[in-house]
C-alpha positions as CSV (number, residue, x, y, z in Angstrom):
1,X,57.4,-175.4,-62.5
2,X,56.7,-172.4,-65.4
3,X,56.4,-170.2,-62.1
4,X,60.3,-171.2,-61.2
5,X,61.6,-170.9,-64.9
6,X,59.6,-167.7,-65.0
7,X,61.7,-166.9,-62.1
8,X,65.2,-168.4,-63.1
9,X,64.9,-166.2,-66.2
10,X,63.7,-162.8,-64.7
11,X,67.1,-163.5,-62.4
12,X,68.8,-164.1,-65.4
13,X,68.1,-161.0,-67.5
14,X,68.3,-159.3,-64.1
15,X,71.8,-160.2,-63.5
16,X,73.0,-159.4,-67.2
17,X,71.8,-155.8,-66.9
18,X,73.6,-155.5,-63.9
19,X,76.3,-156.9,-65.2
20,X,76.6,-154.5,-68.6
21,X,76.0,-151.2,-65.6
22,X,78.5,-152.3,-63.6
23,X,81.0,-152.3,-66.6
24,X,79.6,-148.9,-68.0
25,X,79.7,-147.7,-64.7
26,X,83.0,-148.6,-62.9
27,X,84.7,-149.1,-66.2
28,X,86.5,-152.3,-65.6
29,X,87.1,-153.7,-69.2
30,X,89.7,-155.7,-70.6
31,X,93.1,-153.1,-70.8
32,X,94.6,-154.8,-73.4
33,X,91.7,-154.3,-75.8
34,X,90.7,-150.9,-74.4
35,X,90.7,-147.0,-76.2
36,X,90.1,-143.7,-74.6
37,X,89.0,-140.8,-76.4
38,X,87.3,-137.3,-77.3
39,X,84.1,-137.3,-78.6
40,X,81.2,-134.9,-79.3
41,X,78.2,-135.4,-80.4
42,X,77.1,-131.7,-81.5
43,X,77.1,-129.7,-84.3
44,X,79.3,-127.1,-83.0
45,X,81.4,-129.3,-80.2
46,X,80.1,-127.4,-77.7
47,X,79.8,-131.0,-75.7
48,X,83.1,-132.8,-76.2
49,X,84.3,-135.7,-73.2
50,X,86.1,-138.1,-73.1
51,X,84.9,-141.7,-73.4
52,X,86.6,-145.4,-72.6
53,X,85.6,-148.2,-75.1
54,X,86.0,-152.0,-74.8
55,X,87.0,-152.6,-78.0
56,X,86.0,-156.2,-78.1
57,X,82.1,-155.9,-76.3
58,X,82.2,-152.1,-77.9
59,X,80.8,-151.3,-74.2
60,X,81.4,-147.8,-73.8
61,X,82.3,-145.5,-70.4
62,X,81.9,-142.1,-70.0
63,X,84.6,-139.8,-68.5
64,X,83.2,-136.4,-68.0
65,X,80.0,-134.7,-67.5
66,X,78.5,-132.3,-69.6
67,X,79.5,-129.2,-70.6
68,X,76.1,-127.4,-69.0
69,X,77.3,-129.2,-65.8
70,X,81.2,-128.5,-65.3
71,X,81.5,-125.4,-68.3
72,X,84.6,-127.6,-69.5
73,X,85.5,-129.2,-72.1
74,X,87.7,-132.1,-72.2
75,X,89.9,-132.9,-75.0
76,X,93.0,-135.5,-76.5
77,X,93.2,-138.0,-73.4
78,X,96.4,-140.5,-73.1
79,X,97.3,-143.1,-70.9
80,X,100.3,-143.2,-68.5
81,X,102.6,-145.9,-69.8
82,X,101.2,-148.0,-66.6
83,X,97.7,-147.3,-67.7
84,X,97.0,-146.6,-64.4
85,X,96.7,-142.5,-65.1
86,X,95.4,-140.3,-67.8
87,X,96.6,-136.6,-69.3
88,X,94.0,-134.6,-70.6
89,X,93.4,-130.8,-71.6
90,X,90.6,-129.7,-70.1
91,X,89.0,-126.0,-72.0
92,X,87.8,-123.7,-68.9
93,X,86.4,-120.2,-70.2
94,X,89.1,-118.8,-72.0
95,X,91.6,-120.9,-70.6
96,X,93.0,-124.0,-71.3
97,X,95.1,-125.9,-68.5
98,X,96.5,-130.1,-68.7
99,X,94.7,-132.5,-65.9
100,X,95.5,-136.1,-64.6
101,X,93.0,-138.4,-63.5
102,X,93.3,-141.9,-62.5
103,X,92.1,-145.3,-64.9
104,X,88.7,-144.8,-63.4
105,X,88.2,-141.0,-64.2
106,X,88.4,-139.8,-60.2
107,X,90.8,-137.6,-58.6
108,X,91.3,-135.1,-61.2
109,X,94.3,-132.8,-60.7
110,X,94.9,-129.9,-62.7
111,X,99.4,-129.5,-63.5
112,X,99.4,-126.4,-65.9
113,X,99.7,-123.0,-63.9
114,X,102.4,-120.5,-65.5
115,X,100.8,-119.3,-68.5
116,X,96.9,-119.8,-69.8
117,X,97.1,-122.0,-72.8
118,X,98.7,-125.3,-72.6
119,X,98.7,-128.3,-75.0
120,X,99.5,-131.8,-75.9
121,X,100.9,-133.3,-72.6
122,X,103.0,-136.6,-73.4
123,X,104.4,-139.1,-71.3
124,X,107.5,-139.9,-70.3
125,X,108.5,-143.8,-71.6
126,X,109.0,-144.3,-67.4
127,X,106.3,-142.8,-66.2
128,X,108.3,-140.1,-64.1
129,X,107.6,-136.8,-66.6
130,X,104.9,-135.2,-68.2
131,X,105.9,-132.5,-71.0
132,X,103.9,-130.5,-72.8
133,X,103.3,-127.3,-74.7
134,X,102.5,-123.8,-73.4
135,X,102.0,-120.1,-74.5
136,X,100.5,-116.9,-73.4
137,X,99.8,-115.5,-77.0
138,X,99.7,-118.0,-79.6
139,X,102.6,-117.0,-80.9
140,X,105.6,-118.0,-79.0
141,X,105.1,-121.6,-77.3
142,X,107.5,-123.0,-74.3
143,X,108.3,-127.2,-73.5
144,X,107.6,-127.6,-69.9
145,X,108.1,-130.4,-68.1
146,X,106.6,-131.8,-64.9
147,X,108.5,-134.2,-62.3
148,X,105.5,-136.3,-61.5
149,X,107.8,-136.9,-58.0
150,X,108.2,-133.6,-56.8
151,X,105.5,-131.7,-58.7
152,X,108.1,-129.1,-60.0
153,X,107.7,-127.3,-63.2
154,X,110.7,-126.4,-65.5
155,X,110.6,-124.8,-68.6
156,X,113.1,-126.7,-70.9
157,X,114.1,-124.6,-73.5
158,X,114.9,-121.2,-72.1
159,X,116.2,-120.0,-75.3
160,X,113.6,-117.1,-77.2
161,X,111.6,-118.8,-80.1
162,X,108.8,-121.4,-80.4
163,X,108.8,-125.3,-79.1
164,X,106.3,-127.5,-80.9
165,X,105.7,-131.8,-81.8
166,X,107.5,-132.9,-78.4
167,X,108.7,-136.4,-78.5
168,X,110.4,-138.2,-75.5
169,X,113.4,-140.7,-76.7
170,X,112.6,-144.3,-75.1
171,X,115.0,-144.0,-72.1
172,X,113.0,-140.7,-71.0
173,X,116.3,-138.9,-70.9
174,X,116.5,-136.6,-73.9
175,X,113.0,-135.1,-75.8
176,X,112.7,-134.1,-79.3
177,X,111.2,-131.5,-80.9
178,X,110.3,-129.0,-83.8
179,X,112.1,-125.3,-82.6
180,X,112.1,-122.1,-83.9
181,X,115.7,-120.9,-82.6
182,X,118.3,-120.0,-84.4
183,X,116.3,-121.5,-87.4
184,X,113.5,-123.3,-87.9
185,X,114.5,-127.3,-87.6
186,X,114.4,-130.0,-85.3
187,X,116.4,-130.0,-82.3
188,X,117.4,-132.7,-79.1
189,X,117.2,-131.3,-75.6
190,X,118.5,-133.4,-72.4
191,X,116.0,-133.2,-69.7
192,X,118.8,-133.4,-66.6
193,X,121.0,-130.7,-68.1
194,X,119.0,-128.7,-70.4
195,X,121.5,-128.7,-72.9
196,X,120.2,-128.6,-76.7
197,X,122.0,-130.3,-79.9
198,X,120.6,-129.2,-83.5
199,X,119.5,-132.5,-85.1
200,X,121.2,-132.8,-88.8
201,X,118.3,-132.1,-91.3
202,X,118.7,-130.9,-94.9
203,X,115.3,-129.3,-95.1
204,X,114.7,-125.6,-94.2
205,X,111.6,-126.1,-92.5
206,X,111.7,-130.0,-90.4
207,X,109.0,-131.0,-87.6
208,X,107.0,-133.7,-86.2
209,X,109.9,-135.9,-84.8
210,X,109.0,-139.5,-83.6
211,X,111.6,-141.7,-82.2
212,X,111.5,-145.1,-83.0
213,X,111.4,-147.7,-80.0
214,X,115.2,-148.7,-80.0
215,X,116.2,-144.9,-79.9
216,X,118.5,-145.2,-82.5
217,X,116.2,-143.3,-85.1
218,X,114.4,-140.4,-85.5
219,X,111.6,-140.4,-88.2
220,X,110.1,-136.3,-89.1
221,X,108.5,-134.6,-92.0
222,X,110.2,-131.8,-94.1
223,X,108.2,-129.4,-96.1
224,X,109.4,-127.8,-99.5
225,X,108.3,-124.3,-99.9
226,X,109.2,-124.7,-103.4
227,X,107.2,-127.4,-105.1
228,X,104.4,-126.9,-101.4
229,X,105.2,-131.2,-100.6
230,X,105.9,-132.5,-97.2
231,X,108.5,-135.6,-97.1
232,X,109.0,-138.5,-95.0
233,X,112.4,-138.6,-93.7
234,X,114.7,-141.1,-91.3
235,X,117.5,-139.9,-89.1
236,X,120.3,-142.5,-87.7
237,X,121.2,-140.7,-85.0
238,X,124.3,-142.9,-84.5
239,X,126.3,-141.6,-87.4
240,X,123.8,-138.6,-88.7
241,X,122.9,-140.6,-91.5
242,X,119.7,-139.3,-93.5
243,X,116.9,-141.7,-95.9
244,X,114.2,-140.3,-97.4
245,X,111.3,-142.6,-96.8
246,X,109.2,-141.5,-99.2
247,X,108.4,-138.6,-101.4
248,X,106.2,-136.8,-103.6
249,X,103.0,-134.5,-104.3
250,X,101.3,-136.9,-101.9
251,X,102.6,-135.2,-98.8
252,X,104.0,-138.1,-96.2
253,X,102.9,-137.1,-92.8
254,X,102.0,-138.2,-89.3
255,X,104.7,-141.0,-88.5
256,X,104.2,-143.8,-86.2
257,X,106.7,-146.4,-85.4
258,X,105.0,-150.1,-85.0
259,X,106.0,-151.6,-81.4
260,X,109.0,-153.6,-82.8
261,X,110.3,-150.9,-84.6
262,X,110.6,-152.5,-87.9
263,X,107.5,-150.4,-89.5
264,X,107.0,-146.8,-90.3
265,X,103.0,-146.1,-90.6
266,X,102.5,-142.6,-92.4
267,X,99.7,-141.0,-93.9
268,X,99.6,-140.0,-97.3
269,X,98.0,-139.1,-100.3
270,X,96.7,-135.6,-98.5
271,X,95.2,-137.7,-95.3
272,X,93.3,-140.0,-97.7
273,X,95.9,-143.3,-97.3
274,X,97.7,-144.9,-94.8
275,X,101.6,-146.1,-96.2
276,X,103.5,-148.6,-93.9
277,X,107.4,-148.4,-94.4
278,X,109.2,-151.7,-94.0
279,X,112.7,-150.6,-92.5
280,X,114.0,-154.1,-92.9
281,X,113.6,-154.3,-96.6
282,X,113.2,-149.9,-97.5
283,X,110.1,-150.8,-98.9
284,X,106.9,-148.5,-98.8
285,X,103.1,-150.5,-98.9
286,X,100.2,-148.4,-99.5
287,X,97.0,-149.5,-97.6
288,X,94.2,-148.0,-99.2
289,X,91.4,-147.3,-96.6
290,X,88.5,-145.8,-98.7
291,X,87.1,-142.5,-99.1
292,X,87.6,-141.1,-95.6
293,X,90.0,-138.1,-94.6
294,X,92.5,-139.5,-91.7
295,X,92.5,-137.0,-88.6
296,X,96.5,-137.0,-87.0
297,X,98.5,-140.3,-86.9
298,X,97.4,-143.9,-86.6
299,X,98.1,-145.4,-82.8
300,X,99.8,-148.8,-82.7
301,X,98.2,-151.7,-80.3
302,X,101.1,-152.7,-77.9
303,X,101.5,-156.1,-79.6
304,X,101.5,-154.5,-82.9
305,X,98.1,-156.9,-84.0
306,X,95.8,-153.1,-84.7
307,X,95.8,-149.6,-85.7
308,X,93.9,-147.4,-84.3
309,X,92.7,-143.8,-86.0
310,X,90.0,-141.3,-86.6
311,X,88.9,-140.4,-89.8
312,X,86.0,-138.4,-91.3
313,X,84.2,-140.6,-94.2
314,X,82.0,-138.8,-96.8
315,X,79.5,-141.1,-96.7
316,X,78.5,-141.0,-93.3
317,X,79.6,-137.2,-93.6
318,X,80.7,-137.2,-89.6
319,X,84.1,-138.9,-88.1
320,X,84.3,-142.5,-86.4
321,X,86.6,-144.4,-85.0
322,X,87.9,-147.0,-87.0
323,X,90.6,-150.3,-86.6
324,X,93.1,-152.0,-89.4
325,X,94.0,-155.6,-88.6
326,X,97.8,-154.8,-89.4
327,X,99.1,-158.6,-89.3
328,X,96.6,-158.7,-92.0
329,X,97.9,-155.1,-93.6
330,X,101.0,-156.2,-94.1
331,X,100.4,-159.3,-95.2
332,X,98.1,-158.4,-98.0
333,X,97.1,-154.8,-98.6
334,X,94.5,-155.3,-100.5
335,X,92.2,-157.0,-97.7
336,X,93.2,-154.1,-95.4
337,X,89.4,-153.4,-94.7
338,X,88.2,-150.8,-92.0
339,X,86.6,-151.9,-89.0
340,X,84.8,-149.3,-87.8
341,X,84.0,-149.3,-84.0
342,X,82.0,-146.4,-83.0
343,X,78.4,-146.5,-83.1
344,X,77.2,-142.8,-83.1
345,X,78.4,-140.6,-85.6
346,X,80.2,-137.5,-84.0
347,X,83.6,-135.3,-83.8
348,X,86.1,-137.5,-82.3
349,X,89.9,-137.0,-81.7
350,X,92.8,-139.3,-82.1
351,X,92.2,-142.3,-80.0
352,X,94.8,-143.6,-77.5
353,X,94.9,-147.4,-76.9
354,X,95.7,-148.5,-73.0
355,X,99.3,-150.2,-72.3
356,X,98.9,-153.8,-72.2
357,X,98.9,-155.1,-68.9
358,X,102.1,-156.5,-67.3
C-alpha cells in the first residue's frame, strides 16, 4: 500500500513538472491575461530578448536566444491585432532591421530592407499594414509602410523632412504622425492616396498623436519652448475643435486612450505619476504610483480591467514590470496600489498585452 502511494505521488509531481515545461516551452498560456516583452538582465543590455508572461501563473517563455548565440538583439515586441503574429526590431551589428514571428516565436521574417536603421513598427487596426520608422543617418527619418498581402514597401511621405510617433486611425485608412515639413506639427496622411492634411494645432512644436478608438479624436502633446512644459491636448477632428487636457510645470506626456474611449491615461509629474482624463465629465484624477520613474506610456488590457507599464523604482534601483487594477483606479485613487509582476530585476521595455481572444 505505501509502495503504491509512493508511486501515485512520484506520478503526481512527475506530471506537474511536465506540465509547468510544456507551458514554458510551447508557450500556450491564457491570451487574454498574457504580456510580451524586452528584457535584459545585464548591466550593460548587452543580452536583451524578448519574453511572454502569463500574467495570472507569472509562468514565463522565452523568445530569443542569447546574444553569444544569434549576435542580435531583440527589442519592443507587439502583437498583431489577431495575436496570432508579433513585430519586433531585431539589433544585428550595426544594423537595425523590423522582424515578424508567429504567437509561438517560429518563422521569423525579417520586412525592413531600403535603409539600415528602422524603428517602432505598429499595426494596422485590421491587420493588413505594418508602418514603421526608417532612416539612413539619424537625422532625416521616412514612414514606410508594408502590405502584409503583397509584401510591397512604400514610403508614405515623399515629401523632404522627418516622420516620427506614427499612429494608425481605427479604420486603418489614414495614419498620424509628428512631421517636420513645412513646419514642425502634426500632420494626417491617407494610406491609398498618399495625400497629407496639416492637423490644426496652436503649438509650434506638437507630437505624439494617439487616436482615440471611435476615430473622432486625436489626443498629442505640445511643448512650450518658452516656460520648457509639455501639454496634454485633444483634437475633434470633426469640427477642428481644440481642449487642453491638462497643463503645467508637470509636463503631460505619453497618452493612452482606455478601450471605450472615455479615458485619457497620461503620465505626468516628469514620469513620476500616472493622470487618468475622464472625457465624459473633463475631469483629470491623479493616481499616484510611488517613487518609481514611468518608462513610455501605460498599455490598456482589451477589456479595460489593467494597465500595464514599466517603470524604474529607487528602491529596487532596476526596472520591473508592474499592473494598476484600473476599475479600482478610477474608482478610488488612493487604493491604486502597484502590482508588480516581474520577478527578476532587469532593464525592461514597454510591455504589450495580447488581444483578447475572439
Amino acid at each position: 500500500m505505501i509502495c503504491y502511494l509512493v508511486r501515485l505521488m512520484f506520478c503526481v509531481i512527475v506530471g506537474c513538472v511536465l506540465a509547468v515545461l510544456l507551458s514554458l516551452g510551447l508557450g500556450h498560456v491564457l491570451p487574454q491575461d498574457e504580456v510580451i516583452y524586452s528584457a535584459s538582465f545585464t548591466y550593460d543590455g548587452s543580452d536583451m530578448r524578448m519574453y511572454r508572461m502569463d500574467v495570472r501563473s507569472r509562468l514565463i517563455h522565452p523568445f530569443s536566444k542569447g546574444y553569444e548565440e544569434t549576435r542580435t538583439l531583440d527589442l519592443n515586441p507587439v502583437w498583431s491585432p489577431e495575436g496570432d503574429r508579433i513585430a519586433f526590431i531585431a539589433k544585428l551589428s550595426d544594423e537595425i532591421h523590423i522582424y515578424t514571428m508567429d504567437a509561438l516565436g517560429n518563422n521569423r521574417q525579417r520586412l525592413s530592407n531600403l535603409a539600415p536603421y528602422n524603428f517602432g513598427p505598429q499595426w494596422s487596426p485590421d491587420g493588413r499594414w505594418l508602418a514603421y520608422v526608417s532612416t539612413n543617418d539619424y537625422i532625416t527619418f521616412h514612414l514606410m509602410v508594408i502590405d502584409l498581402q503583397t509584401m510591397s514597401t512604400t514610403r508614405l511621405v515623399n515629401r523632404n523632412g522627418t516622420v516620427i510617433h506614427p499612429s494608425w486611425s481605427p479604420d486603418s485608412q489614414r495614419i498620424a504622425f509628428m512631421g517636420m515639413l513645412a513646419r514642425a506639427d502634426l500632420y494626417m496622411v491617407d494610406v491609398a492616396s498618399g495625400e497629407i492634411t496639416l492637423l490644426p494645432t496652436t503649438a509650434a512644436s506638437s507630437e505624439d498623436p494617439a487616436w482615440s478608438p471611435d476615430g473622432e479624436h486625436i489626443a498629442f502633446v505640445t511643448y512650450d519652448e518658452a516656460l520648457r512644459q509639455t501639454d496634454l491636448y485633444n483634437l475633434n477632428l470633426a469640427d477642428g475643435s481644440l481642449h487642453l487636457v491638462a497643463s503645467g510645470k508637470d509636463n503631460e506626456q505619453y497618452p493612452a486612450w482606455s478601450p471605450d474611449g472615455r479615458y485619457l491615461l497620461y503620465v505626468t509629474d516628469d514620469n513620476f505619476s500616472f493622470a487618468l482624463y475622464d472625457r465624459l465629465n473633463g475631469t483629470n484624477t491623479r493616481l499616484p504610483v510611488g517613487s518609481m520613474n514611468i518608462f513610455g506610456r501605460g498599455n490598456w488590457s482589451s477589456d479595460g480591467r489593467y494597465i500595464l507599464y514599466s517603470a524604474f523604482t529607487h528602491h529596487f534601483g532596476a526596472s520591473s514590470l508592474y499592473r494598476l487594477n484600473a476599475v479600482m483606479c478610477i474608482r478610488q485613487p488612493s487604493w491604486c496600489i502597484p502590482e508588480r509582476l516581474s520577478g527578476a530585476l532587469g532593464d525592461y521595455s514597454v510591455p504589450d498585452w495580447r488581444p483578447t481572444a475572439p
